[in-house]
C-alpha positions as CSV (number, residue, x, y, z in Angstrom):
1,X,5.4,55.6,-41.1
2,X,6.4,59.5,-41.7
3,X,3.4,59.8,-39.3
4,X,5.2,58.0,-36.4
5,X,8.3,59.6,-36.9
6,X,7.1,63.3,-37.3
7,X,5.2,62.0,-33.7
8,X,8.4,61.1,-32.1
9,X,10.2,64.4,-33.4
10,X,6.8,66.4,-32.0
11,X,7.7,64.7,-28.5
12,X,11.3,66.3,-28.7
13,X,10.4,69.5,-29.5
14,X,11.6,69.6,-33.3
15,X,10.7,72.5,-35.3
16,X,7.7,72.0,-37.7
17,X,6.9,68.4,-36.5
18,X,3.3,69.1,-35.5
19,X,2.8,69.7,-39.4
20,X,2.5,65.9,-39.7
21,X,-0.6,66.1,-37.0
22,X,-3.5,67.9,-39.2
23,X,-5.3,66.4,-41.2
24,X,-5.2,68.7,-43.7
25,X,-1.6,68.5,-44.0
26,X,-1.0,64.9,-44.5
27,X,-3.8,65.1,-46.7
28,X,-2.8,67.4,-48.9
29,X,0.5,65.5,-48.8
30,X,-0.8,62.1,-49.9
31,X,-2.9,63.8,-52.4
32,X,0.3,65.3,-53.9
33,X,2.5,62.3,-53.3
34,X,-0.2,59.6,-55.1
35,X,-0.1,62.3,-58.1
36,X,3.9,62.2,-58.4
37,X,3.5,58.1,-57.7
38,X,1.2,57.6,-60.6
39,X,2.7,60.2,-63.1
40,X,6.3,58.8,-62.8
41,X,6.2,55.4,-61.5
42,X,2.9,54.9,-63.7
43,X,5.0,55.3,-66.7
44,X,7.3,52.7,-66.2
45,X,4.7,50.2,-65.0
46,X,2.8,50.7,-68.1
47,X,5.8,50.0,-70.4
48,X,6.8,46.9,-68.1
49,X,3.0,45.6,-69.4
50,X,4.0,46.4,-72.7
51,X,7.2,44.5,-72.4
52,X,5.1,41.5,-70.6
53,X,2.0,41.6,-73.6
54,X,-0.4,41.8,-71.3
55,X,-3.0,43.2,-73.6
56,X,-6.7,43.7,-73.5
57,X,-8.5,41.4,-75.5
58,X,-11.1,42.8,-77.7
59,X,-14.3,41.6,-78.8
60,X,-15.5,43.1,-82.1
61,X,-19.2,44.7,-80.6
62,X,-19.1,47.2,-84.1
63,X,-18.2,50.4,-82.2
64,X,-16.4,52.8,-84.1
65,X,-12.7,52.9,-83.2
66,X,-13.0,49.9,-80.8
67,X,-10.8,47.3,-82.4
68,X,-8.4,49.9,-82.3
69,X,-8.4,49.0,-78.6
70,X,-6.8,45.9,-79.1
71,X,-3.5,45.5,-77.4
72,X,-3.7,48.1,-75.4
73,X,-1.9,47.6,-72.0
74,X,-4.2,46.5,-69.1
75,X,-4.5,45.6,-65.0
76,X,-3.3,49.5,-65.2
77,X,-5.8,49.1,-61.4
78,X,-2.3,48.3,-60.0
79,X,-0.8,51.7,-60.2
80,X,-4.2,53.5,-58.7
81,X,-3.9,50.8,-56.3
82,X,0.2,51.6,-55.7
83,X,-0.6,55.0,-55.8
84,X,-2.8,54.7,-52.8
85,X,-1.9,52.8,-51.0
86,X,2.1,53.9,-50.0
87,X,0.9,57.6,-49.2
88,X,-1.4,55.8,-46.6
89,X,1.2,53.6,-45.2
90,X,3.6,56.9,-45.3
91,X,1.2,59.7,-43.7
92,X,-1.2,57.5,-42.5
93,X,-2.4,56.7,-39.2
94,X,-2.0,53.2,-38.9
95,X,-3.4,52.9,-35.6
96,X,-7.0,54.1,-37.5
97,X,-9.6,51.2,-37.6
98,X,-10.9,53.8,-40.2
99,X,-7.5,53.8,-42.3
100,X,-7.0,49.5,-41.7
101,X,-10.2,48.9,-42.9
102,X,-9.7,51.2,-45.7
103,X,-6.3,49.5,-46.7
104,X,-7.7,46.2,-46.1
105,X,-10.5,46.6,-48.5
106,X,-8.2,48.0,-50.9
107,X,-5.7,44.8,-51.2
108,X,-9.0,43.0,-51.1
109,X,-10.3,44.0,-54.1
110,X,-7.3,44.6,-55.7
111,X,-6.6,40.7,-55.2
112,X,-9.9,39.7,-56.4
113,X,-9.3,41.9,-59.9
114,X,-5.9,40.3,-60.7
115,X,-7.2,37.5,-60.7
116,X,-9.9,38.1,-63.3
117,X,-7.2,39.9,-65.4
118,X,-4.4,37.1,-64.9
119,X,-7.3,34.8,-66.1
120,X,-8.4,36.7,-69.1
121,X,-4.7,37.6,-70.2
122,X,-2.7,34.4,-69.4
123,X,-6.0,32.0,-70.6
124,X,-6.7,34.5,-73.5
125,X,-10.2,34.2,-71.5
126,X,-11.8,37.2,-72.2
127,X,-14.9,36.0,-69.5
128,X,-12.4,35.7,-66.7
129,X,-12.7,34.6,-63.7
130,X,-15.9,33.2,-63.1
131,X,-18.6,35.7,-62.0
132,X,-19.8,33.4,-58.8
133,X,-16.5,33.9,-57.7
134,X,-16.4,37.5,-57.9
135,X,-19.8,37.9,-56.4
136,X,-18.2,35.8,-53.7
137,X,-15.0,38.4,-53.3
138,X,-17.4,41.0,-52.9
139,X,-20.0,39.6,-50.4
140,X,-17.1,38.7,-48.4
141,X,-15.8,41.9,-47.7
142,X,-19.3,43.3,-47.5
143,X,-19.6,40.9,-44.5
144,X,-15.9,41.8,-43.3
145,X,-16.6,45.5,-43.2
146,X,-20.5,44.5,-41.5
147,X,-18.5,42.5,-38.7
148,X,-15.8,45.0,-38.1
149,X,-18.2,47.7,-37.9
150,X,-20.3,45.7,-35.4
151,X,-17.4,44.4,-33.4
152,X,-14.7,48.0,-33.3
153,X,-14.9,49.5,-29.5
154,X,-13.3,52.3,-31.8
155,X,-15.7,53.3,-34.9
156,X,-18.3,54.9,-32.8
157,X,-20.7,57.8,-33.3
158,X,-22.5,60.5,-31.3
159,X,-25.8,60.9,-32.1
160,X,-27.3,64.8,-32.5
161,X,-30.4,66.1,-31.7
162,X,-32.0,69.7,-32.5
163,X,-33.4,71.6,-29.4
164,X,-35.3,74.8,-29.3
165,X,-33.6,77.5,-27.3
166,X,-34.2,80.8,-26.9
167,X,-36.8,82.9,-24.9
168,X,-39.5,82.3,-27.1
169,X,-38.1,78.6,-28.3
170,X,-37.6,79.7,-31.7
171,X,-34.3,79.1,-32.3
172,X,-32.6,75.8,-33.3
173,X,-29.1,74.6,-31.7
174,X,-27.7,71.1,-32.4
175,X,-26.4,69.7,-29.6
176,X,-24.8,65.6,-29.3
177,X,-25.0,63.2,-26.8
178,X,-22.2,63.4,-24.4
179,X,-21.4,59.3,-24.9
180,X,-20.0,57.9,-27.7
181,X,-22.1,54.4,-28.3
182,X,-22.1,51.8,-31.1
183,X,-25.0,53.0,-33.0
184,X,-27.2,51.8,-36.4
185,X,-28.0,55.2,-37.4
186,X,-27.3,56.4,-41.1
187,X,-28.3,59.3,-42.9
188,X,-31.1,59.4,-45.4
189,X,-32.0,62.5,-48.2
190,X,-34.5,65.2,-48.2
191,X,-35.6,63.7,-44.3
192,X,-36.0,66.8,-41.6
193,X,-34.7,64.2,-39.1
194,X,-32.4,62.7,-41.1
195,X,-31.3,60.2,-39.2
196,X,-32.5,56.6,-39.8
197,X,-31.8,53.7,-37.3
198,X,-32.2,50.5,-38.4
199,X,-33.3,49.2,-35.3
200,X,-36.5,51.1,-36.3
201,X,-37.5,47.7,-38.5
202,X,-36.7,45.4,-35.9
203,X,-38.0,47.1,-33.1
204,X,-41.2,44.7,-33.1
205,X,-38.2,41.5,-32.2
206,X,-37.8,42.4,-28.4
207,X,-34.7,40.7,-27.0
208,X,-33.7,40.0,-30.6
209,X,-34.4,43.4,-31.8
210,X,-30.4,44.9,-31.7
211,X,-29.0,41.9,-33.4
212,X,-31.7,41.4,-35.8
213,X,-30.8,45.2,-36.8
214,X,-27.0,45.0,-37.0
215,X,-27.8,41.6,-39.8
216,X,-29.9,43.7,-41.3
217,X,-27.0,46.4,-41.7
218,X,-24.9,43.4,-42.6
219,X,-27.1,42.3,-45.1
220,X,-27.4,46.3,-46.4
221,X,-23.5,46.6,-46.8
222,X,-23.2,43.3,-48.8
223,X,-25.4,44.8,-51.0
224,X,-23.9,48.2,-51.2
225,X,-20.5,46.7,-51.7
226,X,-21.7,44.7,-54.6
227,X,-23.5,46.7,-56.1
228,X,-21.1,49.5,-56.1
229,X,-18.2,47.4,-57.2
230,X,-20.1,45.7,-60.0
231,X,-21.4,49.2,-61.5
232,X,-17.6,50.7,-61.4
233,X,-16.7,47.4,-63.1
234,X,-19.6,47.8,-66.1
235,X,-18.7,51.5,-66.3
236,X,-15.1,50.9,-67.4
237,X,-15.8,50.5,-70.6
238,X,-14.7,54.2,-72.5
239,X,-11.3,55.6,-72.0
240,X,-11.5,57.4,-68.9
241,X,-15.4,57.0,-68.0
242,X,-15.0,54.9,-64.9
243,X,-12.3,57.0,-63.6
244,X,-13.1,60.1,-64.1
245,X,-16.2,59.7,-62.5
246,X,-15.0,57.8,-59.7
247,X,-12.9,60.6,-58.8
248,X,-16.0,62.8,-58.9
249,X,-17.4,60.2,-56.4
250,X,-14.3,60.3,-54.5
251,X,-14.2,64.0,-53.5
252,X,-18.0,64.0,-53.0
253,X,-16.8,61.4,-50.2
254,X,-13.8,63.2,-48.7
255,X,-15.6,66.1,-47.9
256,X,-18.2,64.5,-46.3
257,X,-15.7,62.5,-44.2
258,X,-13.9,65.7,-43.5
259,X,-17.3,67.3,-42.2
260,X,-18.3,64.2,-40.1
261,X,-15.6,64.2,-38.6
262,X,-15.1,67.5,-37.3
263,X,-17.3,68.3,-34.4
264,X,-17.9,72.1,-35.1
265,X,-18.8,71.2,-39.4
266,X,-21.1,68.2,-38.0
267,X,-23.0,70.8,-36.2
268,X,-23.5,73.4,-38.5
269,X,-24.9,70.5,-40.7
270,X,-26.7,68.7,-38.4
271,X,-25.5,65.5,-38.7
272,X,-23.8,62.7,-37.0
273,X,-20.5,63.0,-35.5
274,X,-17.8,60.3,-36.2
275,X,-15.1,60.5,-33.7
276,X,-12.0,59.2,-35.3
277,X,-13.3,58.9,-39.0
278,X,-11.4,61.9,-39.9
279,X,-8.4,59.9,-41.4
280,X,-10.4,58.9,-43.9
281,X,-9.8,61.9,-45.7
282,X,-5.8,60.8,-45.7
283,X,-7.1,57.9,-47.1
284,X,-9.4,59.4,-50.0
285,X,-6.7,62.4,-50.7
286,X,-4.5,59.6,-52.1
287,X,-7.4,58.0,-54.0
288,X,-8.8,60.4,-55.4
289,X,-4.5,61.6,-56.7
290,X,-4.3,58.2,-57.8
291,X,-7.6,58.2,-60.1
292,X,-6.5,61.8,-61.2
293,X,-2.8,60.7,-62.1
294,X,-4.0,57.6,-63.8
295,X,-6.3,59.7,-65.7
296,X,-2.9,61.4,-67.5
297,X,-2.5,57.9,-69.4
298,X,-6.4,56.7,-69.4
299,X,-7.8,59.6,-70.9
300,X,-8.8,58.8,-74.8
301,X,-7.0,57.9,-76.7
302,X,-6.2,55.6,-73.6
303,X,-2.2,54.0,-73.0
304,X,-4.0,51.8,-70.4
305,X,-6.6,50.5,-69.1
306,X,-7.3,49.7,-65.8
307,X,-8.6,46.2,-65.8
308,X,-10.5,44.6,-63.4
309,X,-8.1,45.4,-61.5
310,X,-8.6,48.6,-60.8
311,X,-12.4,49.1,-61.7
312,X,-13.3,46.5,-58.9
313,X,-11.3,47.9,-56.3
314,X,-12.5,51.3,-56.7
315,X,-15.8,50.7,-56.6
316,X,-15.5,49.0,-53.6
317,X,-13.5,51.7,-51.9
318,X,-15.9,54.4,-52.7
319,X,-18.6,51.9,-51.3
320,X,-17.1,51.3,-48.1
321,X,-15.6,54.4,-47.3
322,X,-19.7,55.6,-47.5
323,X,-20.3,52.9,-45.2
324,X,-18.2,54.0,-42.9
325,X,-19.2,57.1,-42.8
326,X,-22.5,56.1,-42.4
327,X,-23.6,57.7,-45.5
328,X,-24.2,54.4,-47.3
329,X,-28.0,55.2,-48.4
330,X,-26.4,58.6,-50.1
331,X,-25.0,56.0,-52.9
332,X,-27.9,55.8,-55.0
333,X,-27.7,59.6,-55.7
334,X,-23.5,59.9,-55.4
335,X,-22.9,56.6,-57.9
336,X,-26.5,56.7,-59.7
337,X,-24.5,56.4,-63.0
338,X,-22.7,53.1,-61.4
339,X,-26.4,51.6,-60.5
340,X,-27.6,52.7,-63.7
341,X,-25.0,50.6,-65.2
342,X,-26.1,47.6,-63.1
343,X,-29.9,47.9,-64.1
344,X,-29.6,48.3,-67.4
345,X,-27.9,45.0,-68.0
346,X,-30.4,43.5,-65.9
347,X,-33.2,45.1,-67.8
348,X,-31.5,44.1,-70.6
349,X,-30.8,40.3,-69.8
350,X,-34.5,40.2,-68.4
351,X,-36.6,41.6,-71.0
352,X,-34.8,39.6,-73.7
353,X,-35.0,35.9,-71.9
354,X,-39.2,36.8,-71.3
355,X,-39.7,37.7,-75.0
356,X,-37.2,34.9,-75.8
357,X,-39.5,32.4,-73.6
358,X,-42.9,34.1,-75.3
359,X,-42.4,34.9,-78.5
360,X,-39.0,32.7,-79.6
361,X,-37.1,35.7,-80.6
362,X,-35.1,37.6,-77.8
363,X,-35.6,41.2,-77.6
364,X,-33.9,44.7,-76.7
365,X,-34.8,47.5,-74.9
366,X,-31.3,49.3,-75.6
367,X,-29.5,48.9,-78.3
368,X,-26.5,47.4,-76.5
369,X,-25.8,47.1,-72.5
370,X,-23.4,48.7,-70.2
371,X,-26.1,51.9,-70.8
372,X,-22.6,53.5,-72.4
373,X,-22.9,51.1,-75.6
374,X,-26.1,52.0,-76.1
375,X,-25.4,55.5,-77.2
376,X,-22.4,54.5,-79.4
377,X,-24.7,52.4,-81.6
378,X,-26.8,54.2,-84.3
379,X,-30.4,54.2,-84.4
380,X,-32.6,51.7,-86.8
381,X,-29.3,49.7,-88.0
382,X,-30.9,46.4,-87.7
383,X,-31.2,45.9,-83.9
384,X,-34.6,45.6,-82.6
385,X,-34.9,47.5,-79.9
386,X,-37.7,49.5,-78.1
387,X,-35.3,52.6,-77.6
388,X,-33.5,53.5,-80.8
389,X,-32.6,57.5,-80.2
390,X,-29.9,58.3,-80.6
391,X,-30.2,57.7,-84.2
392,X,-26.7,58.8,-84.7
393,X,-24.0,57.6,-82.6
394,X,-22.2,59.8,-80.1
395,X,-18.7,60.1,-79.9
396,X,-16.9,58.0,-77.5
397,X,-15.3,61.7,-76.2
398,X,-18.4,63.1,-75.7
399,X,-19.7,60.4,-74.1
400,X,-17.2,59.8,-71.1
401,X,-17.6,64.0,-70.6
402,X,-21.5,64.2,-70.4
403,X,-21.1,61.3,-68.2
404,X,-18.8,63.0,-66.0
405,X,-20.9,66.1,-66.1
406,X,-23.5,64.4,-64.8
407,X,-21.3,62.6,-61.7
408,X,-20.6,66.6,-60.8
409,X,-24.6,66.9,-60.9
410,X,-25.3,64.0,-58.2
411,X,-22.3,65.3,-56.0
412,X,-23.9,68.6,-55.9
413,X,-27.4,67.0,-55.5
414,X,-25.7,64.4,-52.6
415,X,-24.5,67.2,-50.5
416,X,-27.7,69.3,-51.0
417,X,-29.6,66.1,-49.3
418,X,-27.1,67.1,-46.3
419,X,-28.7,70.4,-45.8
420,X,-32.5,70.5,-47.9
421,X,-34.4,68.6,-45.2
């Protein structure tokens, strides 16, 4: 809203108006304005939960210090979610299919989240709302963002290509097409051309071949989306694990948006320009302030938690936002710790039922699932699994800060895969 009004107050010539059009500036502005939201407003929200006894129920899993956990405020997602969303709506460019699509997903998820915390809290349900349901939410706006992505005259790229130049044709200038086109390009790691389109596996359909490749996009954003969303969800289980490294994720993300969407950065990198994408960066800036604010209370010993609420949404924003950006196949590197999440309770739930079916007694290969539990558990205490180191359990502290460590490793590594071809 500041945006249109600073737009108006360009057009008649007011001093310092154009502030409001770079990028940078509004971004640094919702960045600082999502911090102050969170900080100050965050407070009071977390004492109205308080007031309202909407505490997290805890099951007694034998961690040390867990039960302690028990009544501590949660659906703290809502203030990340606050947080985000009004700098947006403030600085934002609300003509952006980039920033709508952004917002959208963000109420989306948000929705879908209360209503697994309303559940647990006001059933004293601590399964919540059923997981069909949520794998529904999720493949729905997997689809929503597919479809919008296939159907937007505005969210368009121009391809590049490397050409020799020189008088000897040893030099190397990227240079883009001079039409902006719908495209099914994305970029995959450690690829000399890395540019994959999927059309490339449908090729072989003729007349058919286009659409076949856009389902198949579809089909690979559904699965992105889901599997993002459910790993931020399994992480947030240690005071300030899922969002610390989330905003690790996040900045990774903004960056990247920033580059893509600048014609003269996309060069230099040799990747695909994204007219138009740039505003994403408005959009991250006040997602990653909000993660970083909300971090003040949900560091350990945590005040809040942030529920499904907020562990669902964010996931699914730093999913999309990649998908957007056409960096979705980058997400296995950038979220690794999310997907490891994800496997190891289906390793987990897999290995048991087999040796359940064979032998008649279920068994482990970790010692307890989300991969976090497992080191918190000691070693040879009476659970048989195959992996019992460590023998000694690890702080819960120490976990949530080697975890993070390692999110700052796969950024690094994710925007190496941008230049080691």
């Amino acid at each position: 809203m500041l945006y249109y009004l600073f737009d108006y107050l360009q057009e008649i010539g007011f001093p310092g108006a154009r502030l409001m059009s770079y990028l940078t500036f509004r971004s640094g502005v919702a960045l600082v304005l999502s911090l102050l939201i969170t900080i100050f407003i965050g407070r009071r929200i977390i004492e109205r939960l308080q007031l309202m006894q909407i505490g997290e129920i805890i099951r007694d899993l034998g961690l040390e210090g867990q039960m302690k956990k028990t009544g501590t405020p949660t659906m703290g997602g809502i203030i990340i979610i606050i947080a985000t969303l009004v700098p947006c709506l403030l600085v934002g460019n609300l003509s952006n299919i980039y920033m709508l699509l952004m917002i959208g997903s963000t109420l989306w998820l948000g929705t879908l989240g209360f209503l697994d915390d309303y559940i647990k809290v006001a059933r004293k349900d601590k399964d919540g709302l059923k997981g069909k349901f949520k794998i529904a939410g999720q493949v729905g706006l997997g689809l929503i963002v597919g479809v919008t992505m296939y159907l937007s005259p505005d969210m368009v790229m121009r391809e590049n290509h490397e050409v020799n130049v020189g008088d000897n044709q040893s030099q190397v200038e990227v240079v883009y097409d001079n039409q902006e086109v719908k495209a099914l390009q994305t970029t995959i790691p450690f690829v000399k051309n890395n540019n994959l389109d999927y059309a490339w596996f449908t090729k072989w359909m003729g007349d058919w071949a286009t659409l076949a490749a856009w389902i198949l996009f579809i089909i690979v954003t559904i699965f992105m989306v889901t599997a993002t969303s459910n790993g931020a969800n399994l992480t947030d289980g240690l005071d300030g694990l899922a969002t610390g490294t989330s905003a690790v994720a996040a900045i990774a993300l903004a960056i990247i948006a920033y580059l893509g969407g600048n014609v003269i950065y996309s060069s230099y990198l040799n990747i695909m320009y994204l007219p138009g994408s740039g505003e994403l960066v408005v959009f991250m800036a006040a997602f990653i302030g909000a993660l970083i604010g909300f971090l003040w209370y949900n560091a350990p010993p945590a005040q809040v938690f942030m529920g499904d609420t907020g562990s669902l949404t964010i996931g699914g924003i730093i999913a999309v936002c990649a998908i957007m950006i056409h960096k979705e196949l980058l997400l296995p590197i950038l979220c690794a710790i999310f997907y490891f999440e994800d496997l190891s309770v289906v390793i987990q739930t897999t290995y048991f039922k087999l040796t359940r079916k064979k032998t008649g007694t279920g068994k482990r290969i970790f010692k307890m699932t989300p991969i976090h539990h497992h080191f918190q558990k000691p070693g040879n205490s009476g659970i048989e699994a195959l992996i019992q180191t460590p023998i000694n359990p690890v702080p819960e502290s120490k976990i949530v800060i080697r975890f993070w460590i390692i999110a700052i490793l796969l950024a690094v590594i994710t925007f190496a895969t941008l230049k080691i071809r």
